[in-house]
TIKOL-41450 format. One line per 4 residues: number of its first residue (from 0); for each residue z, y, x of C-alpha. Coordinates in steps of 0.05 Angstrom, whole numbers, padded with zeros to 5 digits. Last residue first. Layout:
# residues N
NUM) Z/Y/X | ...
This chain:
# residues 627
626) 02186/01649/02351 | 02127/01687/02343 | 02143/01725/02273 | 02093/01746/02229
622) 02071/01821/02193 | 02009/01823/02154 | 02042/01819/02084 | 02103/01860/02098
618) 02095/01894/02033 | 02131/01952/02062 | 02084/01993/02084 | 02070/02041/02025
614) 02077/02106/02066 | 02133/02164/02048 | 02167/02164/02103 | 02102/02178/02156
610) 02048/02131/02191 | 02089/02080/02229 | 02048/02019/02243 | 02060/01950/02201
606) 02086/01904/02249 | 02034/01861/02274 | 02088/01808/02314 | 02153/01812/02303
602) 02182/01766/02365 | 02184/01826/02404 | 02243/01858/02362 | 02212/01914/02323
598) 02238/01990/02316 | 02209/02052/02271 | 02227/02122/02286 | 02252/02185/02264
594) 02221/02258/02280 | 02255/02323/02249 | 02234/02380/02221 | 02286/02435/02224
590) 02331/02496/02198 | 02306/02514/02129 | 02344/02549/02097 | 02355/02542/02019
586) 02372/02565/01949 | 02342/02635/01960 | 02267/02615/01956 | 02230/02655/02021
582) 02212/02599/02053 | 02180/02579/01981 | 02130/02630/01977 | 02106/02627/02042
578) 02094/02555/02034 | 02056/02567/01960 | 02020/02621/01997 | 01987/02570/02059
574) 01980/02518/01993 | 01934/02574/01960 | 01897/02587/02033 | 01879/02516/02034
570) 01860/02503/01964 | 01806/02550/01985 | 01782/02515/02042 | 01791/02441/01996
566) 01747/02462/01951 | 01781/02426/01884 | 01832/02472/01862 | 01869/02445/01805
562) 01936/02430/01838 | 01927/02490/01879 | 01934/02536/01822 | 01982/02494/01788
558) 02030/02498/01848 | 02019/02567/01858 | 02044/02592/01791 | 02114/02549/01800
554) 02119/02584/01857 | 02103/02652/01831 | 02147/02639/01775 | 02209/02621/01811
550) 02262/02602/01759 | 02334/02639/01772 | 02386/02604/01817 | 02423/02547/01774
546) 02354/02512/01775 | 02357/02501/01845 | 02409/02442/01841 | 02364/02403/01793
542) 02312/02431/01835 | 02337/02394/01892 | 02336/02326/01873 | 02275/02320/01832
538) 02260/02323/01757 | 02213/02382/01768 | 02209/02434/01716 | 02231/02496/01759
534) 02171/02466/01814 | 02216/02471/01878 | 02213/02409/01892 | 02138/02399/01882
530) 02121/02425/01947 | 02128/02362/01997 | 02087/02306/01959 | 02045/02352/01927
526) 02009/02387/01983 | 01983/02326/02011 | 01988/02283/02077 | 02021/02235/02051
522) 02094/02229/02060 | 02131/02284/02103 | 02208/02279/02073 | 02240/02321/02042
518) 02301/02374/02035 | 02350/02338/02082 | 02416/02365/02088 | 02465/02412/02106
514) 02506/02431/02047 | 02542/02500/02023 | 02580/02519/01961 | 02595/02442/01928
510) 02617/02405/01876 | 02559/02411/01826 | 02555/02351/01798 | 02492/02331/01825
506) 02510/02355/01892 | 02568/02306/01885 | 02541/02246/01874 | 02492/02268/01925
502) 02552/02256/01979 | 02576/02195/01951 | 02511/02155/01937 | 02495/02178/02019
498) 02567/02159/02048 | 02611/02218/02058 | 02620/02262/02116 | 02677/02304/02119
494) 02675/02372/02115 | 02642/02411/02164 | 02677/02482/02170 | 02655/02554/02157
490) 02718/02598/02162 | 02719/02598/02241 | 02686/02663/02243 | 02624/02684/02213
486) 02566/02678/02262 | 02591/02636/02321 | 02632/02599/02257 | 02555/02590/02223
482) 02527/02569/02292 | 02580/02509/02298 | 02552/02498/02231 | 02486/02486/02255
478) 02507/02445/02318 | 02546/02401/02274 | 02492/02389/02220 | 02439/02363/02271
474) 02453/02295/02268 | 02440/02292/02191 | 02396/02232/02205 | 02448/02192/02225
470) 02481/02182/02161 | 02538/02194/02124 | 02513/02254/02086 | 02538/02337/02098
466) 02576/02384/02064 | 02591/02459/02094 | 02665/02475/02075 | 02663/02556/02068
462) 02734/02585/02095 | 02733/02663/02089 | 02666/02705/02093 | 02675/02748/02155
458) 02630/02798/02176 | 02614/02819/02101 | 02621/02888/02092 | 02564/02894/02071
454) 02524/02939/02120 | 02572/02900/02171 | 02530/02830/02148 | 02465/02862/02161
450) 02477/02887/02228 | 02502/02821/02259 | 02435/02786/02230 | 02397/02854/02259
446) 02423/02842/02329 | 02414/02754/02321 | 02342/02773/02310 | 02336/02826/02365
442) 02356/02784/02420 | 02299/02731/02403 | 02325/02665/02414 | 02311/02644/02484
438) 02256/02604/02531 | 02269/02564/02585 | 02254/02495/02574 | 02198/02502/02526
434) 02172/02562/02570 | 02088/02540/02589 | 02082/02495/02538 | 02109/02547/02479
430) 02076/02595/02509 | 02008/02552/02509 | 02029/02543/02435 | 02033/02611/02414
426) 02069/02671/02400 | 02128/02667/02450 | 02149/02742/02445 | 02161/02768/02518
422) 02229/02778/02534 | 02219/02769/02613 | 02257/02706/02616 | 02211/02678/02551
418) 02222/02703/02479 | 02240/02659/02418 | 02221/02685/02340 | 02238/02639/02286
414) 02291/02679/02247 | 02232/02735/02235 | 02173/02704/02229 | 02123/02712/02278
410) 02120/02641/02306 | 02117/02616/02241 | 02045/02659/02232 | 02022/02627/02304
406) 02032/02555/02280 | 01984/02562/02222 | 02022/02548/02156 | 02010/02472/02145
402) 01962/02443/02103 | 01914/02394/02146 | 01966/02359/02195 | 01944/02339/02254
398) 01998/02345/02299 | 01976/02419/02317 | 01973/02432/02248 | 02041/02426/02217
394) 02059/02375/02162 | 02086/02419/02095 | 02148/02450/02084 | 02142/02510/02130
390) 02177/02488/02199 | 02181/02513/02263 | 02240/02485/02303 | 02193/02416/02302
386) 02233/02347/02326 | 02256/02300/02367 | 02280/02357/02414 | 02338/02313/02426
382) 02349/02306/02355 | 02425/02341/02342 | 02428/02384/02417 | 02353/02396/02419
378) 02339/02403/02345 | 02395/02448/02334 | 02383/02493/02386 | 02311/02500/02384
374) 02334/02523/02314 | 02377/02573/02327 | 02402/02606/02269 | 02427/02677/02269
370) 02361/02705/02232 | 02360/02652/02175 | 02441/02658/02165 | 02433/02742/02163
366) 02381/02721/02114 | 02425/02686/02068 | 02486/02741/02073 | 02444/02796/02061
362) 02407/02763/01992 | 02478/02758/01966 | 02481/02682/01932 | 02510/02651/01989
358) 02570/02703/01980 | 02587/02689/01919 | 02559/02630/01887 | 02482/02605/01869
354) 02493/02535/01909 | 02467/02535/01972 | 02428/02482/02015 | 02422/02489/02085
350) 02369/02453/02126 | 02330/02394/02143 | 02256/02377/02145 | 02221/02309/02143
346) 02208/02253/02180 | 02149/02256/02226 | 02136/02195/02263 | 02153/02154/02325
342) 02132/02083/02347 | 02184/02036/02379 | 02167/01962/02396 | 02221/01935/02432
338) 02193/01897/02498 | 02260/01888/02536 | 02318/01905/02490 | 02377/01925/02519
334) 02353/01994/02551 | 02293/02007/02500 | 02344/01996/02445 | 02396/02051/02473
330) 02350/02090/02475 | 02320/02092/02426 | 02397/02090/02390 | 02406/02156/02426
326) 02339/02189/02405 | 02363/02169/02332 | 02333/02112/02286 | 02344/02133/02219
322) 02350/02070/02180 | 02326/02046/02118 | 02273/02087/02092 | 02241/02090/02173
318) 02228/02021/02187 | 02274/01975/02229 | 02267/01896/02240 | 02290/01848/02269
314) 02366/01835/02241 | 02417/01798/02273 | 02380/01802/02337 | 02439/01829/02380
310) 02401/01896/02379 | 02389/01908/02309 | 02452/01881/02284 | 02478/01937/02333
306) 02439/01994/02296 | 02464/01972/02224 | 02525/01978/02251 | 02513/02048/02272
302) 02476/02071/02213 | 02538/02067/02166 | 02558/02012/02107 | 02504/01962/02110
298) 02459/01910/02074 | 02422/01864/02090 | 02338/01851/02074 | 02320/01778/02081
294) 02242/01764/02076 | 02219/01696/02072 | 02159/01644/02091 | 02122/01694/02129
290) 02040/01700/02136 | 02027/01740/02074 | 01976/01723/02061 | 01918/01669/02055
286) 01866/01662/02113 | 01791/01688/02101 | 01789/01718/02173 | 01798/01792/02155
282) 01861/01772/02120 | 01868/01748/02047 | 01900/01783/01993 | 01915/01751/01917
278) 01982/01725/01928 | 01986/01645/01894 | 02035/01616/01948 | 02078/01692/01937
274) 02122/01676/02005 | 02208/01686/01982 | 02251/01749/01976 | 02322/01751/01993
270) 02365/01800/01979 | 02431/01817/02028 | 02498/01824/02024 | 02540/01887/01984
266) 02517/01848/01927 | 02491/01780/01938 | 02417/01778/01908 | 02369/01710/01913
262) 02289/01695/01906 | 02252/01760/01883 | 02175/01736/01898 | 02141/01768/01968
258) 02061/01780/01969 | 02058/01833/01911 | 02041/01829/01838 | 02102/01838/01803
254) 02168/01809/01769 | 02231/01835/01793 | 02296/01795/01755 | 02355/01846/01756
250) 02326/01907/01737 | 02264/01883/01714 | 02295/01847/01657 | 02321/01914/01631
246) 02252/01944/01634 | 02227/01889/01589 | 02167/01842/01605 | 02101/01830/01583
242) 02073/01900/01599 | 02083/01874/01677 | 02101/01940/01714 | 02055/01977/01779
238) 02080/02015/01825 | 02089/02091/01836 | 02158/02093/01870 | 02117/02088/01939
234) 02062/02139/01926 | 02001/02111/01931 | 01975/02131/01869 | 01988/02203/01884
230) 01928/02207/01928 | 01880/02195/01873 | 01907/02254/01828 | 01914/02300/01889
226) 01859/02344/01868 | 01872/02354/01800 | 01831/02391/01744 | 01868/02404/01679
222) 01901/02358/01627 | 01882/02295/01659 | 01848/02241/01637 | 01861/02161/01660
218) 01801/02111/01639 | 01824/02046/01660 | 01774/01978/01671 | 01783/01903/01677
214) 01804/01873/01610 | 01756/01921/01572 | 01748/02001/01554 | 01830/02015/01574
210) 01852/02079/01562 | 01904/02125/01594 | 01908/02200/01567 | 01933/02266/01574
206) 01960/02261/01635 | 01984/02322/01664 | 02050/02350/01637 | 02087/02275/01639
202) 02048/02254/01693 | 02083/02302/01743 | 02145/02264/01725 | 02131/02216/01772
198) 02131/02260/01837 | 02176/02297/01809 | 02230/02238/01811 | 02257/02226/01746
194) 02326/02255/01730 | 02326/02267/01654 | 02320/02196/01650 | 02307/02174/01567
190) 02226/02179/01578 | 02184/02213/01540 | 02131/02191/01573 | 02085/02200/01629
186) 02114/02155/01686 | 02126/02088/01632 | 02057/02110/01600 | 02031/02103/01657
182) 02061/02033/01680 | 02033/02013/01596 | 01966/02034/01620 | 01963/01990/01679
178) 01989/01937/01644 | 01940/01926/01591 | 01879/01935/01640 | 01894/01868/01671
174) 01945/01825/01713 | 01946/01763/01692 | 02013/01718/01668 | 02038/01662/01719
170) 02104/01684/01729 | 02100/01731/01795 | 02049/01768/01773 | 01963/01744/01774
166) 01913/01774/01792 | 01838/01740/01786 | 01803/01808/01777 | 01817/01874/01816
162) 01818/01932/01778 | 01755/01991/01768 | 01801/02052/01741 | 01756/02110/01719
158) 01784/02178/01734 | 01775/02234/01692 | 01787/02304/01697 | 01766/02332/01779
154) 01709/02363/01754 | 01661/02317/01780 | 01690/02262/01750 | 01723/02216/01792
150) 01700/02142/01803 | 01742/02080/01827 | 01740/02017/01868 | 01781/01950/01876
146) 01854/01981/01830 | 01902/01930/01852 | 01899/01952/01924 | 01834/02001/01937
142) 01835/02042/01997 | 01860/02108/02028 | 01843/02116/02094 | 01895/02122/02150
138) 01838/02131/02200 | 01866/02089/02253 | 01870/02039/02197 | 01927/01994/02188
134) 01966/02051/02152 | 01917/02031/02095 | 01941/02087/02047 | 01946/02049/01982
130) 01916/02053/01922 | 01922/02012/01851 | 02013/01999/01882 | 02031/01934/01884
126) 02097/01895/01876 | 02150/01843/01899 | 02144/01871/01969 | 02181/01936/01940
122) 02236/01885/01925 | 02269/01904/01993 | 02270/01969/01997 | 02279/01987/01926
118) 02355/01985/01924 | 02363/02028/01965 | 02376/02107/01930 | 02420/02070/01873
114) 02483/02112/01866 | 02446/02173/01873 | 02398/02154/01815 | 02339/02193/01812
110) 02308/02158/01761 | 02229/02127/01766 | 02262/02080/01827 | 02309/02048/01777
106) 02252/02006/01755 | 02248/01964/01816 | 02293/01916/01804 | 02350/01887/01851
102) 02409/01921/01819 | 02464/01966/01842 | 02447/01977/01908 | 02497/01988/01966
98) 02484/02036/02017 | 02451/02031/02090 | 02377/01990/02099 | 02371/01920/02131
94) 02317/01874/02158 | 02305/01798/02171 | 02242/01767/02174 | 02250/01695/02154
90) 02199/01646/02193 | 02120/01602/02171 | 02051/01621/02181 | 02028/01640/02248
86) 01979/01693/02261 | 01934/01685/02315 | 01940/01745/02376 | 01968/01820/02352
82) 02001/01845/02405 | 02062/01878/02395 | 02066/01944/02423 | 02106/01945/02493
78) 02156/02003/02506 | 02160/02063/02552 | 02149/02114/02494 | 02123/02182/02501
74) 02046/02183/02525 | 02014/02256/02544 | 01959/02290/02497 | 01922/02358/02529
70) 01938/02408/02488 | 01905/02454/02443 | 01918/02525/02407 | 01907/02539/02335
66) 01857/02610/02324 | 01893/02655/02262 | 01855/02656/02193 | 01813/02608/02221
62) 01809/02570/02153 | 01779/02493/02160 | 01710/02490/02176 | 01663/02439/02131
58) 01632/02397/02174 | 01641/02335/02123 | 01686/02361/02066 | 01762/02378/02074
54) 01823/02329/02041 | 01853/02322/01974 | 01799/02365/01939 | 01759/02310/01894
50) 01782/02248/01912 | 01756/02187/01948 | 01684/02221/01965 | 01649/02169/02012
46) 01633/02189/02081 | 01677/02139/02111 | 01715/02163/02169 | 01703/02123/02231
42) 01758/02056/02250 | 01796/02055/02304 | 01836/01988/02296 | 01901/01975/02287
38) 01919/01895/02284 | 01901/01848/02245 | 01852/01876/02203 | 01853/01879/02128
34) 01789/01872/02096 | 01766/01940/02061 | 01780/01963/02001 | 01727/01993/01955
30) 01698/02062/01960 | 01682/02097/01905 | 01620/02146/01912 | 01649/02221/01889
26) 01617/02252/01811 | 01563/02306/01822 | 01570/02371/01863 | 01642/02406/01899
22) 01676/02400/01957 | 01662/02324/01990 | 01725/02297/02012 | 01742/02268/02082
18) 01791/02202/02072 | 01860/02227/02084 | 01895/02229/02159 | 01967/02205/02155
14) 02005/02221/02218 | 02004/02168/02263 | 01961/02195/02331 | 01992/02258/02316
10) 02067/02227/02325 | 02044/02198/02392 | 02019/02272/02409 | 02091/02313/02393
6) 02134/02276/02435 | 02116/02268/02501 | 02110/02350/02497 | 02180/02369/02488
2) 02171/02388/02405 | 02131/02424/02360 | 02106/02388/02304
């Protein structure tokens, strides 16, 4: 991402770099999981094929449509890492996330419930996922969890399941073949919640079938080819469910396969989740995980108080899902807490939002909005350059991501354009070095965004309230509306904020013109996990709201194509016009990418490192506590 150097080169030392794939030729080696380490480790690329497209083949060039500037890497945060000495057994690790969740099972997570966005973060220790993304690894490979190994067909259809023996859940029962196929056929189908995330509804068109040959093995076919079939198994709602046991049980009694066991729930208080004595993981030295005796997750209204339990030791620990750890509260935490562990990461991008009324849904008035924006602006004054004023949906390039639009092309884009003192177009990263501080919003952007709205007619467009969350991460919405009155008038104001089950209460329902808020957030580094909202099928947040503006067929036409593309350089250029495509849907702007943060207290020792939002890290089962 672009932002004040400092920034952008500790976030591409985290961001999620998939196992190189071999394009093309016989069935790919599977590659079991490797011993946990204890602490990061740099670890070389494996030259086994994982998946069939989901990353680039050894020494295979990525496109050059447009050359990618370097830059030399500079270090951002003043704090201590955690070493990682002996582990000690034994001590509660306490943690929090905002809201209030309505149960303590995990099931809810396959609904998009906006009255239960939380609950999750605390019982998603209760479970496993077959792969994870080993965020332990330098690498950020992808390795076996309940599933050891696995083979994909060479034409990217069928996927052979190889599962770890000797599992057992939570009440005794073991974990085999059985359940795995009934968790997919809870994500595939029909089921009664019309809400599903995409991510898990994506099953429901693609798999055709899940069968099991013996105790230990699952054959999962797909409808067409898919590259990112592997890859999606480690997406954090996509865990595994005991066959013996009801959904409705699971709600309020957790039962799974991970290191931590559902102990107590007080509503609006905290869950508490207890050691696993019978968890199948070791570490790299043969000793039994997880190392903590409990986990207490809290509860809070805001962000704020959730941000001074963190620094008077109430709680210890801060990941990115549950809080939304500003530059200020950095800050603040370096300043009263000596040794704070603090590693940054790409969040997600942010924007406007419209619903298909008059006048967001005149073409004229949308991009006028796109042109007139400034989005240094916004990320300097709401993140504190935290942050990329260039974004395209998926992770950009220069912070290693594999998929993003080349920098250059943004840079081009009317709405994005900045000039230096002279009024020279800044078209490329050594600019960008060179005038960061200086540099302007292109004159004749905001010219032809004045223009268009006097074609119309349309200078001033009444009062529009702009909604926006209760939440830190939305720090930008001020400055972006203060832009909209700069723009309009002083008809566009920011409503109050309401609480997060609150405010997409009301998206859902339709009461609203114009919100400011977050679109995604970077997860894996894969096409689906950031493109799929659009999809007119999807289940997800925002095409429920999209789907009052007319289906995009080229969209939903690229996301199949690249879906079953399985050379990775031409899969490339699809996702490049899939991005395009969607920068130009009329529901939304997008305004800025911005960076979060995790936190530990110095007593956490190990703490899982930061990869990106959408990373399955919070097991917990390495972490301990030197007290």
């Amino acid at each position: 991402m672009f932002m004040k150097r400092g920034g952008i080169f500790l976030a591409m030392t985290i961001i999620i770099a998939l196992v190189v794939a071999a394009c093309g030729g016989g069935d790919p080696t599977p590659t079991p999981r490797p011993q946990p380490t204890l602490a990061p480790t740099a670890t070389p690329a494996p030259t086994a094929t994982l998946e069939a497209a989901a990353t680039q083949a050894p020494g295979a060039p990525a496109p050059t449509a447009r050359p990618l500037a370097t830059a030399t890497p500079t270090p951002v945060l003043p704090t201590a890492t955690p070493e990682a000495g002996e582990p000690k057994y034994g001590g509660n690790l306490s943690s929090g996330s905002i809201g209030t969740p309505v149960a303590t099972g995990h099931f809810r997570l396959l609904v998009n419930d906006p009255q239960d966005n939380i609950s999750w973060f605390g019982n998603h220790s209760a479970y496993n996922n077959l792969v994870i993304l080993d965020t332990y690894q330098e690498s950020k490979i992808l390795v076996g969890q309940l599933a050891e190994s696995w083979d994909v067909s060479s034409d990217g259809k069928t996927f052979t399941l190889h599962l770890r023996q000797g599992v057992k859940w939570h009440d005794g029962m073991p974990f085999t073949s059985k359940d795995v196929v009934y968790s997919y056929g809870l994500y595939s189908g029909d089921a009664p919640w019309p809400q599903r995330e995409s991510q898990v509804a994506w099953y429901t068109e693609n798999l055709v079938s899940a069968t099991a040959p013996d105790d230990f093995t699952v054959v999962l076919e797909t409808r067409n080819p898919s590259a990112s079939f592997v890859t999606r198994m480690t997406y954090y709602q996509f865990l595994m469910q005991p066959s013996h046991m009801e959904l409705e049980e699971l709600i309020t009694n957790p039962v799974g396969t991970g290191p931590y066991i559902f102990d107590t729930f007080q509503r609006d208080i905290s869950s508490e989740w207890v050691r696993n004595p019978n968890y199948w993981d070791k570490d790299a030295a043969g000793r039994q995980l997880p190392y903590l005796d409990k986990m207490t997750w809290f509860q809070f209204a805001e962000n704020t108080i959730m941000e001074a339990a963190f620094r008077t030791a109430k709680i210890q620990y801060l990941g990115p899902f549950q809080a939304s750890i500003t530059a200020n509260a950095r800050e603040r935490f370096i300043r009263n807490i000596p040794g704070v562990w603090l590693v940054l990461q790409a969040a997600g991008n942010f924007g406007f939002l419209f619903a298909n009324v008059p006048p967001w849904n005149i073409p004229e008035v949308r991009e006028a909005i796109s042109l007139f924006i400034d989005r240094k602006q916004v990320g300097d004054v709401g993140w504190k350059t935290f942050g990329s004023f260039y974004p395209a949906y998926m992770l950009p390039q220069d912070t290693g991501g594999k998929w993003g639009l080349p920098p250059e092309e943004i840079m081009a884009r009317p709405g994005y354009r900045y000039v230096d003192t002279d009024g020279n177009l800044i078209d490329s990263l050594e600019k960008l070095e060179a005038n960061r501080d200086t540099m302007v919003k292109d004159p004749a952007d905001i010219a032809r965004a004045r223009a268009l709205l006097q074609e119309i007619g349309l200078e001033d467009i009444g009062k529009a309230n702009v909604r926006t969350q209760e939440s830190a991460i939305t720090t930008g919405a001020p400055i972006a509306v203060s832009q909209l009155i700069e723009l309009f008038g002083k008809g566009p104001i920011l409503v109050p904020m309401k609480s997060f089950p609150q405010y997409y209460g009301d998206l859902f329902q339709g009461k609203f013109e114009i919100a400011f808020l977050p679109y995604n957030g970077f997860g894996a580094d894969e096409p689906y996990v950031t493109t799929e909202l659009l999809r007119s099928t999807s289940g997800s947040y925002y095409p429920i709201l999209a789907r009052k503006w007319d289906a995009d067929v080229e969209i939903d036409r690229l996301l199949d194509l690249q879906e079953q593309t399985l050379d990775f350089v031409k899969r490339q250029e699809i996702v490049w016009d899939l991005q395009r495509a969607m920068l130009d849907h009329p529901s939304q702007i997008i305004v800025f990418a911005n960076d979060s943060h995790s936190a530990a207290r110095p007593e956490v020792k190990n703490p899982p490192p930061s990869t990106s939002s959408f990373a399955n890290y919070f097991q917990m089962e390495r972490v301990w506590l030197d007290l």
